[in-house]
TIMI-220187 format. One record per atom (N, C-alpha, C): x, z, y; atom name. Coordinates in pm, 1 decimal. Layout:
// TIMI-220187
+----------+----------+----------+----+
|       px |       pz |       py | at |
+----------+----------+----------+----+
|        X |        Z |        Y | CA |
...
+----------+----------+----------+----+
***
This chain:
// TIMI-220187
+----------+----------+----------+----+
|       px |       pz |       py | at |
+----------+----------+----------+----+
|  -5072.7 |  -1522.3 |  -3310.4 |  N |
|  -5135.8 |  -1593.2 |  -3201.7 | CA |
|  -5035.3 |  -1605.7 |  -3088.5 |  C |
|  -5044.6 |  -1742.9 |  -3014.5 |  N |
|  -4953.2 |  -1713.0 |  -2924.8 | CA |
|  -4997.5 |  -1637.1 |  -2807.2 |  C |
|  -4963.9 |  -1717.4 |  -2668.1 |  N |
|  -4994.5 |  -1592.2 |  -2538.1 | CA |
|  -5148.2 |  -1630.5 |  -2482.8 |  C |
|  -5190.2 |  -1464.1 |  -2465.9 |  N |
|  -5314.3 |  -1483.0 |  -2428.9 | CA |
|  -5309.9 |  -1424.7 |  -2273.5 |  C |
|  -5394.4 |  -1501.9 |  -2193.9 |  N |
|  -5396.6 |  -1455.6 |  -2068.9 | CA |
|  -5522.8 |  -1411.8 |  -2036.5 |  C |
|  -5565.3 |  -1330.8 |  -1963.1 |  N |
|  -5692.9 |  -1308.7 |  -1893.8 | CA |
|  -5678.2 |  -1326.6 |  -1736.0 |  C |
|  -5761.9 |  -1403.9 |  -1685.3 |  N |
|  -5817.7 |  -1480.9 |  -1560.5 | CA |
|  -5948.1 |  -1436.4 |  -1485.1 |  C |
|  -6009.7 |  -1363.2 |  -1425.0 |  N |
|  -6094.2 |  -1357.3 |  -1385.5 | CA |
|  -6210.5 |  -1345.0 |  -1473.7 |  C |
|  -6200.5 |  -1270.9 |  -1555.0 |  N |
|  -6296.7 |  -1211.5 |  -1657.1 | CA |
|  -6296.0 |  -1339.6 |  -1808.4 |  C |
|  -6196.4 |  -1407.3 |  -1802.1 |  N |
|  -6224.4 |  -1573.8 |  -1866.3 | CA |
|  -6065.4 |  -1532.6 |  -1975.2 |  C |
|  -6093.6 |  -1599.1 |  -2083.2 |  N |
|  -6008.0 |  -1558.8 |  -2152.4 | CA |
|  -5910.3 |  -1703.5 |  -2143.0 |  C |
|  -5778.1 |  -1720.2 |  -2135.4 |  N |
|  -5720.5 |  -1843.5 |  -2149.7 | CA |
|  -5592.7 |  -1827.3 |  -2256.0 |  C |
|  -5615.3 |  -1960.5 |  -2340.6 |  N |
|  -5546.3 |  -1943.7 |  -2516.2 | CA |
|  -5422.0 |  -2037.9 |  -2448.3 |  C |
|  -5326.4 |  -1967.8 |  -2495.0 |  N |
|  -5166.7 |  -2092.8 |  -2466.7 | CA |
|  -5240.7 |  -2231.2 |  -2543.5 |  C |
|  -5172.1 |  -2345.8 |  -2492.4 |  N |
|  -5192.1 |  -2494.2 |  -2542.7 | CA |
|  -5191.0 |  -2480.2 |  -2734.5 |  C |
|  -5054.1 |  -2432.5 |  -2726.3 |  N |
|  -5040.6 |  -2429.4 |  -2860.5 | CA |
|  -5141.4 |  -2389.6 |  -2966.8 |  C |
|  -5211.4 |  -2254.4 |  -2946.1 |  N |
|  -5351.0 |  -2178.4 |  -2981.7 | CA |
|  -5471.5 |  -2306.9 |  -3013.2 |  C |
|  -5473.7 |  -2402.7 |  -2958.9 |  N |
|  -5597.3 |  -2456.9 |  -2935.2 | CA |
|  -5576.2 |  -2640.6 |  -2971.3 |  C |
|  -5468.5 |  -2663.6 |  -2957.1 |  N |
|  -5408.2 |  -2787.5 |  -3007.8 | CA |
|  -5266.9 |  -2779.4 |  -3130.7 |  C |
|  -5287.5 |  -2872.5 |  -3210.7 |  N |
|  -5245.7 |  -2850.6 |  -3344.0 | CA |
|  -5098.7 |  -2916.7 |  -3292.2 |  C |
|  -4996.2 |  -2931.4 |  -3319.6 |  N |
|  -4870.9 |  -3011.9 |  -3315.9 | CA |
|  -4900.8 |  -3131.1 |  -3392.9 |  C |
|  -4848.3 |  -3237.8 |  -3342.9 |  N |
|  -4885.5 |  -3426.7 |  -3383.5 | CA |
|  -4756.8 |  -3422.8 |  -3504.8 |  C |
|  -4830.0 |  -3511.8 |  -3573.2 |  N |
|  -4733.6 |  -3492.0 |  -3644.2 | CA |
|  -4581.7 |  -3569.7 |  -3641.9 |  C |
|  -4470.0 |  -3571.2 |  -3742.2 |  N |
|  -4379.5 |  -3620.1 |  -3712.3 | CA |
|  -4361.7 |  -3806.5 |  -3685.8 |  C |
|  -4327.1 |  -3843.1 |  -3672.8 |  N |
|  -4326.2 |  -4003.0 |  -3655.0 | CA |
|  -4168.5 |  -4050.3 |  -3652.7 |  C |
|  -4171.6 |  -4164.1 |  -3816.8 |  N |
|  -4043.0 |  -4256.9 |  -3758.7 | CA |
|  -4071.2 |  -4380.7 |  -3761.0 |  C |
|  -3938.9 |  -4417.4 |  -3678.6 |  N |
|  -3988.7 |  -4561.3 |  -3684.8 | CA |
|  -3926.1 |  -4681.2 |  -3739.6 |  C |
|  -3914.9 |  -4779.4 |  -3788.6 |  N |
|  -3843.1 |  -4832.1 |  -3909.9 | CA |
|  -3889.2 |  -4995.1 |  -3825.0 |  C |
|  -3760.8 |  -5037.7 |  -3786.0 |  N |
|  -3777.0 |  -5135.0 |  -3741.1 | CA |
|  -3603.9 |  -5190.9 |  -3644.2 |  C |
|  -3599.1 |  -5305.3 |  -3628.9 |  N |
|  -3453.3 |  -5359.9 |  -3579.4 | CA |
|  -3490.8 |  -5322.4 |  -3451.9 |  C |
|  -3602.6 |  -5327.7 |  -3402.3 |  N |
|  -3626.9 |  -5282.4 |  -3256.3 | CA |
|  -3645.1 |  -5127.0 |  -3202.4 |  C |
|  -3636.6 |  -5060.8 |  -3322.1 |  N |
|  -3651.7 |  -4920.5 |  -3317.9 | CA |
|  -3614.3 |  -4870.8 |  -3142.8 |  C |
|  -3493.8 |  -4863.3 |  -3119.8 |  N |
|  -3485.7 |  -4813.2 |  -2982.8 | CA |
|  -3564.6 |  -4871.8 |  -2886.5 |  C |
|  -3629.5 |  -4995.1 |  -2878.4 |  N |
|  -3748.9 |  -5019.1 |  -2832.5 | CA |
|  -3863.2 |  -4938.5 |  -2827.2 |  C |
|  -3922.5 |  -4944.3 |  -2916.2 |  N |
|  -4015.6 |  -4871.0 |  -2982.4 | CA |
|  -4001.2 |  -4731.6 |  -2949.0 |  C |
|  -3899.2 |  -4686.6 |  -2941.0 |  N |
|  -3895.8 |  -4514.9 |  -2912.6 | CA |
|  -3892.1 |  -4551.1 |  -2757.1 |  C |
|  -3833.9 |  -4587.9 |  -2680.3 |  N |
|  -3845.0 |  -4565.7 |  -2505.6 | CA |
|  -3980.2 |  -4564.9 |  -2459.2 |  C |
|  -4084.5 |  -4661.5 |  -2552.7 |  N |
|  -4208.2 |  -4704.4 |  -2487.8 | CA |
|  -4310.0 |  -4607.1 |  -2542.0 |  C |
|  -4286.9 |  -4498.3 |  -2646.8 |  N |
|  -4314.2 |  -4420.4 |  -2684.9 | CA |
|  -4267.8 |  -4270.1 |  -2617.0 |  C |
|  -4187.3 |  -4257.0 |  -2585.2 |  N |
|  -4123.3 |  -4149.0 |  -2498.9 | CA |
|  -4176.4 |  -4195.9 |  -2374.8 |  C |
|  -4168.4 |  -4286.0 |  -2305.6 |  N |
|  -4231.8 |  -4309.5 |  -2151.4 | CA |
|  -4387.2 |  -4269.5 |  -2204.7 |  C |
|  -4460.7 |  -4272.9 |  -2265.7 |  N |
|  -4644.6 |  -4232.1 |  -2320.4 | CA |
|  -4618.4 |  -4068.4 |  -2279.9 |  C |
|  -4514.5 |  -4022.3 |  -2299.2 |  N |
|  -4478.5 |  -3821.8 |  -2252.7 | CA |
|  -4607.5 |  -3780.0 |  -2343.1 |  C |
|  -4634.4 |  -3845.3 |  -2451.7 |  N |
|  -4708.8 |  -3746.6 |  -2554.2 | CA |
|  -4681.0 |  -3593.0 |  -2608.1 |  C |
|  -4807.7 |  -3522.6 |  -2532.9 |  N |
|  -4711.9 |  -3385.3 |  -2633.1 | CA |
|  -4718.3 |  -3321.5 |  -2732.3 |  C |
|  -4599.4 |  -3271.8 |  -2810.1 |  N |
|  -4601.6 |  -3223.1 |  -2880.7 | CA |
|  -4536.1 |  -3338.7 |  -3063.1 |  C |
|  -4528.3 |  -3455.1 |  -2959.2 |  N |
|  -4473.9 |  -3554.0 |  -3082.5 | CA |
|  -4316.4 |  -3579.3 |  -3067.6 |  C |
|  -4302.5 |  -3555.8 |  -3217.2 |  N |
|  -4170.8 |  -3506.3 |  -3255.8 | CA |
|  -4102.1 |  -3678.5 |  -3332.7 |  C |
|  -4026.3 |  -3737.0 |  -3280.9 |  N |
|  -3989.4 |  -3880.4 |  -3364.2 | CA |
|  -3842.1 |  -3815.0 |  -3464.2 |  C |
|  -3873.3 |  -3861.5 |  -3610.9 |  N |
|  -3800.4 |  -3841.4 |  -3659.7 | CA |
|  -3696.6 |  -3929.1 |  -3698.1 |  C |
|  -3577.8 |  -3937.0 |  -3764.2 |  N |
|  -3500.3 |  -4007.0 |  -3872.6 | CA |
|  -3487.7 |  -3972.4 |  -4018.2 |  C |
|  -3548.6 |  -3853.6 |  -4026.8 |  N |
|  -3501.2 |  -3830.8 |  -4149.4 | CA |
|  -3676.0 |  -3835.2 |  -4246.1 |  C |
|  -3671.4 |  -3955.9 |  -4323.5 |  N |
|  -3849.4 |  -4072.6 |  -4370.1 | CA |
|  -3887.4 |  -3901.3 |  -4456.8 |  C |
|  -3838.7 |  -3783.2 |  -4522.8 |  N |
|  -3890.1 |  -3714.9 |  -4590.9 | CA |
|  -3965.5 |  -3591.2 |  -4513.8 |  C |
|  -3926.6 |  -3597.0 |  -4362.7 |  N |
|  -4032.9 |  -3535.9 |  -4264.8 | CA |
|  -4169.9 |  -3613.4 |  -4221.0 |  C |
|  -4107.5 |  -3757.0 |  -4238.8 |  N |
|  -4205.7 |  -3826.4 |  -4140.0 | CA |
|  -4377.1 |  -3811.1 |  -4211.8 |  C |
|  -4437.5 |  -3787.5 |  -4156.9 |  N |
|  -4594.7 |  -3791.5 |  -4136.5 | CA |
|  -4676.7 |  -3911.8 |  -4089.0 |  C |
|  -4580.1 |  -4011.1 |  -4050.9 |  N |
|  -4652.7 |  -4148.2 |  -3947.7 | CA |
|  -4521.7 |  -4199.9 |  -3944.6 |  C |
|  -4547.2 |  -4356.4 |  -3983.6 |  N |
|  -4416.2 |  -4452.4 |  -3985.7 | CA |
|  -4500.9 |  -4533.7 |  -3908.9 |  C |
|  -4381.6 |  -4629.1 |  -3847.1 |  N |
|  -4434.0 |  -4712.0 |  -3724.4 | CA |
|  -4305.4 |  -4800.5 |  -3802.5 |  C |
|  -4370.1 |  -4931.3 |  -3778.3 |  N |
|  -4215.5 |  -5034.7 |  -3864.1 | CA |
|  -4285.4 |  -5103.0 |  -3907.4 |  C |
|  -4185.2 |  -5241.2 |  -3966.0 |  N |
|  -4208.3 |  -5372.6 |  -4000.7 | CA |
|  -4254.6 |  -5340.2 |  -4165.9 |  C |
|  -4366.0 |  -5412.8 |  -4199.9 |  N |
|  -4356.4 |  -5414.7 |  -4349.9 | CA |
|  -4232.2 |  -5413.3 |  -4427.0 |  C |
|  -4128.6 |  -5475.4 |  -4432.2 |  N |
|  -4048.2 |  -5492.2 |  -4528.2 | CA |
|  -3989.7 |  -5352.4 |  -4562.1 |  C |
|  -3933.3 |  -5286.3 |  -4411.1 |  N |
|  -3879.6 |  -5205.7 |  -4389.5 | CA |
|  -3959.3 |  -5059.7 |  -4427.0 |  C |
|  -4063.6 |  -5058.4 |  -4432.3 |  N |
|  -4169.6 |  -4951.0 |  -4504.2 | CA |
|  -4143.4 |  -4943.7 |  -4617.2 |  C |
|  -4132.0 |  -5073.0 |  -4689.9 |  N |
|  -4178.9 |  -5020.3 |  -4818.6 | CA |
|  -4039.3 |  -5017.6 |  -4935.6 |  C |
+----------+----------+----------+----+
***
């Protein structure tokens, strides 16, 4: 478990404890560095963008380039 705090009789679970990690994401596309700035400016947390397609969990990209 990660860190547990106590607060005023109230128990409080680290983020991590209580929210799962997103999964990995690449993105497959000529605009790719597009696509990642406007995704990084969102400051989603806990999402990890990959390059390497045998981590990825979630592809973002042009049909051709998917498949």
């Amino acid at each position: 478990m990660g860190l547990v705090a106590f607060f005023s009789s109230r128990l409080i679970l680290h983020p991590t404890d209580i929210i799962p990690p997103m999964p990995k994401l690449i993105i497959l596309s000529r605009d790719a560095e597009k696509y990642r700035n406007i995704i990084e400016k969102a400051q989603l947390p806990y999402l990890e963008i990959t390059s390497d397609h045998r981590q990825a969990e979630i592809v973002l990209g042009e049909p051709k380039a998917i498949r």
